[in-house]
MIDOSE-1310 file (N, C-alpha, C; in nm, 2 decimals, decimal comma, always signed):
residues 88
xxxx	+0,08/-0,12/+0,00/+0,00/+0,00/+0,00/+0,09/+0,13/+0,00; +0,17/+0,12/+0,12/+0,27/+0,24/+0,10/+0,36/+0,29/-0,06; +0,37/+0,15/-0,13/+0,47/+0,18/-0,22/+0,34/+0,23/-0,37; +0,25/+0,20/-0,31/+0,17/+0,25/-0,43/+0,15/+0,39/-0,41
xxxx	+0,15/+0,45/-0,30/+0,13/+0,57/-0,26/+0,22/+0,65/-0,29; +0,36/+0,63/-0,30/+0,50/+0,68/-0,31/+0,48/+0,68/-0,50; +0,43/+0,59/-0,54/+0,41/+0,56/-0,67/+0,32/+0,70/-0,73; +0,20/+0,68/-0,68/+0,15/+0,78/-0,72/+0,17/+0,92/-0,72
xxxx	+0,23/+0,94/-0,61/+0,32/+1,08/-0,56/+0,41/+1,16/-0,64; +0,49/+1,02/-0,74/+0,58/+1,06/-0,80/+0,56/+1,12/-0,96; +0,41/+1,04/-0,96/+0,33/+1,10/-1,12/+0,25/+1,23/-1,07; +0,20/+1,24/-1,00/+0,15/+1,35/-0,97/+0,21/+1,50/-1,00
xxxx	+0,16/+1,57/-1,08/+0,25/+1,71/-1,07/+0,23/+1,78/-1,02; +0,31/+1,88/-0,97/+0,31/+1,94/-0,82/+0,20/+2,09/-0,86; +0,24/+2,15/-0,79/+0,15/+2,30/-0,82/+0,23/+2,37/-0,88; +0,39/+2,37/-0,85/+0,50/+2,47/-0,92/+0,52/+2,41/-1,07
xxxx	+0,46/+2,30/-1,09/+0,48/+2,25/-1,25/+0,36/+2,29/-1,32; +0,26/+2,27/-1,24/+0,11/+2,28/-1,32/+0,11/+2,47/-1,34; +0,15/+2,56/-1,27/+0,14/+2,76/-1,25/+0,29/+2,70/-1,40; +0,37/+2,67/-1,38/+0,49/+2,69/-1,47/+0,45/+2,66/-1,62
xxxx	+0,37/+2,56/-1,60/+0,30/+2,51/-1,78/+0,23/+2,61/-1,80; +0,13/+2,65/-1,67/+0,00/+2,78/-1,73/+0,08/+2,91/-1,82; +0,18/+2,94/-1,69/+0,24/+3,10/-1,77/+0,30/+3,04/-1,92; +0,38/+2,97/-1,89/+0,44/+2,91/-2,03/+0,35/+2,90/-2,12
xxxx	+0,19/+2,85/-2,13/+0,12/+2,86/-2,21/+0,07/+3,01/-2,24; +0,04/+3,07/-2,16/-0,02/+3,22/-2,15/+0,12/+3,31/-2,24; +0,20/+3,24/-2,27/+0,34/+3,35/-2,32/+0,34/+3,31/-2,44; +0,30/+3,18/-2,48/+0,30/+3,15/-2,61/+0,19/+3,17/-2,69
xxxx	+0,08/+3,20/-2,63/-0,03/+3,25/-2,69/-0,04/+3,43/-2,70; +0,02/+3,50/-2,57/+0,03/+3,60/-2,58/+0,18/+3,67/-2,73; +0,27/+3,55/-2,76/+0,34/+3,59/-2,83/+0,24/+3,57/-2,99; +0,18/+3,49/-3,01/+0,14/+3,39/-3,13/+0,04/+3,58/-3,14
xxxx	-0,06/+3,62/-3,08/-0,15/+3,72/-3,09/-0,04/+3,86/-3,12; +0,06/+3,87/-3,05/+0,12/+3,98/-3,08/+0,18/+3,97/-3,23; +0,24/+3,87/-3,28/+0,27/+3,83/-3,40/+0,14/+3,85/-3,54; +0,07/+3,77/-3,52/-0,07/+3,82/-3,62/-0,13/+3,96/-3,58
xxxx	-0,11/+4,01/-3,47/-0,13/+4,19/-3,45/-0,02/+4,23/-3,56; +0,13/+4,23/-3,57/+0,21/+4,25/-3,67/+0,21/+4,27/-3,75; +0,20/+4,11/-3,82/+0,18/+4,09/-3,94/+0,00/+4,14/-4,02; -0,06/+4,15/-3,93/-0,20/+4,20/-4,01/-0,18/+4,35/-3,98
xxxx	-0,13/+4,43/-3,93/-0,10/+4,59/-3,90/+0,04/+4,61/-4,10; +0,05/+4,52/-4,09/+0,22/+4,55/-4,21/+0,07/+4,56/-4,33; +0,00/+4,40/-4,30/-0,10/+4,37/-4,45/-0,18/+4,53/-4,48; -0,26/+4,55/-4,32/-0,32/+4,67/-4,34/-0,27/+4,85/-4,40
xxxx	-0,16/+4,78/-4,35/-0,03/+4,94/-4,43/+0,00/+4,94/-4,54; -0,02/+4,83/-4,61/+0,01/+4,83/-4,74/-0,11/+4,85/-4,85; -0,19/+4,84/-4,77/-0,34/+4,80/-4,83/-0,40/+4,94/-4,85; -0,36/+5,03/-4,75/-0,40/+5,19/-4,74/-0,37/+5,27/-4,83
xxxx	-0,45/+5,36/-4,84/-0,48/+5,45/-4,93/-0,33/+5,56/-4,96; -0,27/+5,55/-4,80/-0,18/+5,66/-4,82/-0,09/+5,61/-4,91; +0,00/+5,75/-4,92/+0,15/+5,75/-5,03/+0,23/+5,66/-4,96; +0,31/+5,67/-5,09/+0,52/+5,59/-5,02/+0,54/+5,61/-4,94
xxxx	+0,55/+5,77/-4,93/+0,61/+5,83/-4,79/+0,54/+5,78/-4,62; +0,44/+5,80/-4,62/+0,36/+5,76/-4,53/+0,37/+5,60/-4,46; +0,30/+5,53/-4,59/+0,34/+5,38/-4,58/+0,48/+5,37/-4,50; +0,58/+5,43/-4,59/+0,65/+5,34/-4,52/+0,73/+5,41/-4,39
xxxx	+0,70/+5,55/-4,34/+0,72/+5,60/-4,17/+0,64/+5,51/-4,10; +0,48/+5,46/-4,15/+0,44/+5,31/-4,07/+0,51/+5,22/-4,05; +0,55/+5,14/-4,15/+0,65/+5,05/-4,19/+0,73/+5,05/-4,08; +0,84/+5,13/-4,06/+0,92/+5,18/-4,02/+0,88/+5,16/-3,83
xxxx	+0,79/+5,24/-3,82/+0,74/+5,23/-3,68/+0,71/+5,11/-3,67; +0,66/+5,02/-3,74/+0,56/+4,93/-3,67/+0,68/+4,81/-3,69; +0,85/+4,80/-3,75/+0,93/+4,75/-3,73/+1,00/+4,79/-3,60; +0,96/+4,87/-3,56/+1,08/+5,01/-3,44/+1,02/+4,93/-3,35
xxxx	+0,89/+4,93/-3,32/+0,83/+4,87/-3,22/+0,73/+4,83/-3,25; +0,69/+4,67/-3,25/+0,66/+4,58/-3,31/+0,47/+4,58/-3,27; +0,46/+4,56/-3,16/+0,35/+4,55/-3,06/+0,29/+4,75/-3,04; +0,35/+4,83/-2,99/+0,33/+4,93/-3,00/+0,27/+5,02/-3,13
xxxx	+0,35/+4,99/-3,21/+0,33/+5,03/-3,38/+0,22/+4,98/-3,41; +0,18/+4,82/-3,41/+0,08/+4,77/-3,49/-0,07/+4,82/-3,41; -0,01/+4,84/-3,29/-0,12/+4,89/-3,20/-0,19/+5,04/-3,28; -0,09/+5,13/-3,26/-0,09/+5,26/-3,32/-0,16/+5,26/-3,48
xxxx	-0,12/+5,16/-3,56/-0,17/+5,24/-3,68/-0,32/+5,16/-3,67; -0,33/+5,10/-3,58/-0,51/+5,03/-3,58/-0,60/+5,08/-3,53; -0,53/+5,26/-3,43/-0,63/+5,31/-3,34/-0,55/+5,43/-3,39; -0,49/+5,48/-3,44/-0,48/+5,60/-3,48/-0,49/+5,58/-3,69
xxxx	-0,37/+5,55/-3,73/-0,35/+5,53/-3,85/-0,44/+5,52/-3,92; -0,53/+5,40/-3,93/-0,61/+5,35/-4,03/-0,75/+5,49/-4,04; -0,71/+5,53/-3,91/-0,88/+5,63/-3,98/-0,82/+5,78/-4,02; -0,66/+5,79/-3,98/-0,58/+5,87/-4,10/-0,63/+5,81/-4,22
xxxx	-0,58/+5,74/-4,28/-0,59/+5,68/-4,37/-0,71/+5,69/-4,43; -0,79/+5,66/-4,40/-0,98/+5,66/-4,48/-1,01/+5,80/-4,49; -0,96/+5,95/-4,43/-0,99/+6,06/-4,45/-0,91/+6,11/-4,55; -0,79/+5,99/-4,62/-0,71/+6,07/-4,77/-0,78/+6,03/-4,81
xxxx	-0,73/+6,14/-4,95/-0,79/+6,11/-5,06/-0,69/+6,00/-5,14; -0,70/+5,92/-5,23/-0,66/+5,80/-5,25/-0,54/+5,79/-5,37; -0,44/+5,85/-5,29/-0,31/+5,87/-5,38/-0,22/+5,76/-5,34; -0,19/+5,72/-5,47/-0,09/+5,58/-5,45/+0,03/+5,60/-5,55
């Protein structure tokens, strides 16, 4: 009986393994979301109405800082963007 007990103790995962998997998971999903924020902030800069010039100071920022940038041109940028008039 004892040695089953010791047995099962040893499969068991502790609490510092099971919090260690959560964040580990919470970091790879929070990275996986910041990456498609990215990459769909670059799609939507290219897609916009504005000039060269413009495009690519986005570009540019939303390389500078990756998460911040794509943030910026989704809440500020894009409704720049819809009030040009449509020069490419």
């Amino acid at each position: 009986m004892q040695t089953q007990l010791v047995h099962h103790m040893t499969l068991a995962a502790t609490s510092e393994e099971v919090a260690g998997a959560a964040v580990t998971l919470a970091f790879i999903l929070c990275s996986f979301a910041a990456i498609v924020l990215f990459i769909s902030a670059l799609i939507s800069i290219f897609r916009s109405r504005l000039t060269g010039g413009m495009k690519l100071v986005w570009i540019v920022f939303a390389f500078a800082a990756p998460f911040i940038g794509s943030l910026c041109w989704f809440v500020i940028g894009r409704k720049d963007a819809r009030r040009r008039p449509g020069l490419v």
